[in-house]
VOBA-1610 file (N, C-alpha, C; in pm, whole numbers, padded with zeros to 5 digits, always signed):
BEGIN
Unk+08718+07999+15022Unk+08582+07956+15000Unk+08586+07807+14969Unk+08498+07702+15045Unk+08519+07562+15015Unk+08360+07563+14959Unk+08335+07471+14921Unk+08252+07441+14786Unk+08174+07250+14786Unk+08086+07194+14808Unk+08054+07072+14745Unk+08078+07057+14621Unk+08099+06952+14592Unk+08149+06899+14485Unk+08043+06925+14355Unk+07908+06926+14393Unk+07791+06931+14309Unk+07716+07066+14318Unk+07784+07164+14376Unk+07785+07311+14359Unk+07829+07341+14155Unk+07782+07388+14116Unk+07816+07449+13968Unk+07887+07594+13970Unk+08018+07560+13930Unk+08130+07710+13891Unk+08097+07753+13784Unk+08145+07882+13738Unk+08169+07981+13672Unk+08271+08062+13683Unk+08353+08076+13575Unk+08454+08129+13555Unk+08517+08250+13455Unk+08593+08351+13539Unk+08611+08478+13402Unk+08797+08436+13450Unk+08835+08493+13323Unk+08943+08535+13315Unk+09040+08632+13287Unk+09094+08686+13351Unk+09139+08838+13348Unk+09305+08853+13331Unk+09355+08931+13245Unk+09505+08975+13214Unk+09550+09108+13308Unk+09637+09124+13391Unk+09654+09254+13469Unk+09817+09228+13432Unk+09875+09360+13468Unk+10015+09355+13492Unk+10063+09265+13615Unk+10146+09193+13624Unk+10242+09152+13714Unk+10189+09199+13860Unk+10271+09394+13850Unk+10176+09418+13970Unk+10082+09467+14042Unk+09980+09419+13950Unk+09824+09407+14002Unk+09770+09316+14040Unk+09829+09200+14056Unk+09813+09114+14120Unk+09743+09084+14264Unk+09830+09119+14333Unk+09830+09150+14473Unk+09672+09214+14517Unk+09704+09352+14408Unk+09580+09453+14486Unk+09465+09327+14418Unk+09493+09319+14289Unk+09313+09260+14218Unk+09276+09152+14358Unk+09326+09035+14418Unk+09371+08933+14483Unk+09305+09002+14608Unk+09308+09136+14666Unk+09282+09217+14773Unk+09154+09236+14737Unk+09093+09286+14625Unk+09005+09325+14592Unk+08877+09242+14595Unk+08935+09124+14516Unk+08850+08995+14531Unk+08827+08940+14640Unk+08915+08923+14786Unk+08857+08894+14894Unk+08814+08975+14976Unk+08787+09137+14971Unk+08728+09192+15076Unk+08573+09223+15002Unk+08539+09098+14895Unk+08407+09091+14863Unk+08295+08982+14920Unk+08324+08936+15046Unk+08292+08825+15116Unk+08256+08694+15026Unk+08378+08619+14987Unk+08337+08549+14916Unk+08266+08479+14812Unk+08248+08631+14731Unk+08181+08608+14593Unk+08308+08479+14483Unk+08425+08520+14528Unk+08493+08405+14435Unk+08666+08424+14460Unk+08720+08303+14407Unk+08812+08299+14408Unk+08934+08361+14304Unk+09014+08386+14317Unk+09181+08401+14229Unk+09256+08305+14197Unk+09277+08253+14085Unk+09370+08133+14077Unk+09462+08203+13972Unk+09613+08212+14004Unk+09718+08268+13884Unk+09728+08122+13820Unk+09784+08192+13685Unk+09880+08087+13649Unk+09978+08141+13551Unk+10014+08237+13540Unk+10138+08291+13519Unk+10160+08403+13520Unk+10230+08488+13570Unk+10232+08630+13567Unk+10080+08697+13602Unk+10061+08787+13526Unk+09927+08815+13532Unk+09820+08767+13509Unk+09838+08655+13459Unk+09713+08541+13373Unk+09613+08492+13483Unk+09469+08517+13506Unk+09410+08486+13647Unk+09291+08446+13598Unk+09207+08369+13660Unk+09136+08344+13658Unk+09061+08318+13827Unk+08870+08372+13743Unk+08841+08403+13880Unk+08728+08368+13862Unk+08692+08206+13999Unk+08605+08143+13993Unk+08475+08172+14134Unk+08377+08167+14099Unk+08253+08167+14183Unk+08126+08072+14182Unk+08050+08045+14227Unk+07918+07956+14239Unk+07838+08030+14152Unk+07737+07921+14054Unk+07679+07968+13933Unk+07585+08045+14010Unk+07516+08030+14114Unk+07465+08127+14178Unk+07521+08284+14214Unk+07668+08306+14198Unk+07668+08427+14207Unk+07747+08496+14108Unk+07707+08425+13969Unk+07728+08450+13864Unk+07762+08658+13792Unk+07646+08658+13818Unk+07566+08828+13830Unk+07685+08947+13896Unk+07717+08869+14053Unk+07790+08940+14113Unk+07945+08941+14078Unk+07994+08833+14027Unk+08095+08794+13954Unk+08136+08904+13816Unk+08044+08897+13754Unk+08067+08988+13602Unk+08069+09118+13688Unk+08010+09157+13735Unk+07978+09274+13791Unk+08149+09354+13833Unk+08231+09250+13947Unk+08336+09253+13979Unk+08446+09264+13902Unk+08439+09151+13770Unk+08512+09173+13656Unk+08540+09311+13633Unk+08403+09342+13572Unk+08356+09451+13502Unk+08415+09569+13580Unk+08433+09596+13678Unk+08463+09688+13788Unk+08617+09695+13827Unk+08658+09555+13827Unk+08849+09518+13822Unk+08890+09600+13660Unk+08848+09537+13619Unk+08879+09617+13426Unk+08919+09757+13386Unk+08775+09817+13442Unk+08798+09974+13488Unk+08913+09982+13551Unk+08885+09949+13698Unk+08950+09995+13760Unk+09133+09985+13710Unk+09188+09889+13633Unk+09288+09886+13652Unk+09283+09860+13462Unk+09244+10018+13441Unk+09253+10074+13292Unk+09226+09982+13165Unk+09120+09877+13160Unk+09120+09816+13117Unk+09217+09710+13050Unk+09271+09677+13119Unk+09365+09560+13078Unk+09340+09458+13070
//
């Protein structure tokens, strides 16, 4: 997803095991570009979208969490 510079982000951040990675990473792009995955260590992720699709963002969180037993 590329972005103007004067577009406004929003950002969650999420802890998964090691390997959940991959799938969360899967998960997040077969959502047509509601947002991105950025690691930065192990499981440590963070996951950015346009303040416009803020809504759909938590939503996804909220749904990764569950899904992968709240971690």
């Amino acid at each position: 997803m590329t972005h103007s510079p004067d577009v406004e982000m929003v950002s969650r951040r999420i802890v998964v095991r090691a390997r959940d990675v991959v799938f969360l990473k899967g998960i997040v792009e077969a959502h047509d570009g509601v947002a991105q995955v950025y690691g930065e260590r192990g499981g440590e992720l963070t996951i950015t979208a346009p303040k416009s699709r803020e809504r759909e963002l938590d939503e996804l969180v909220d749904d990764l969490r569950r899904e992968l037993a709240g971690v």
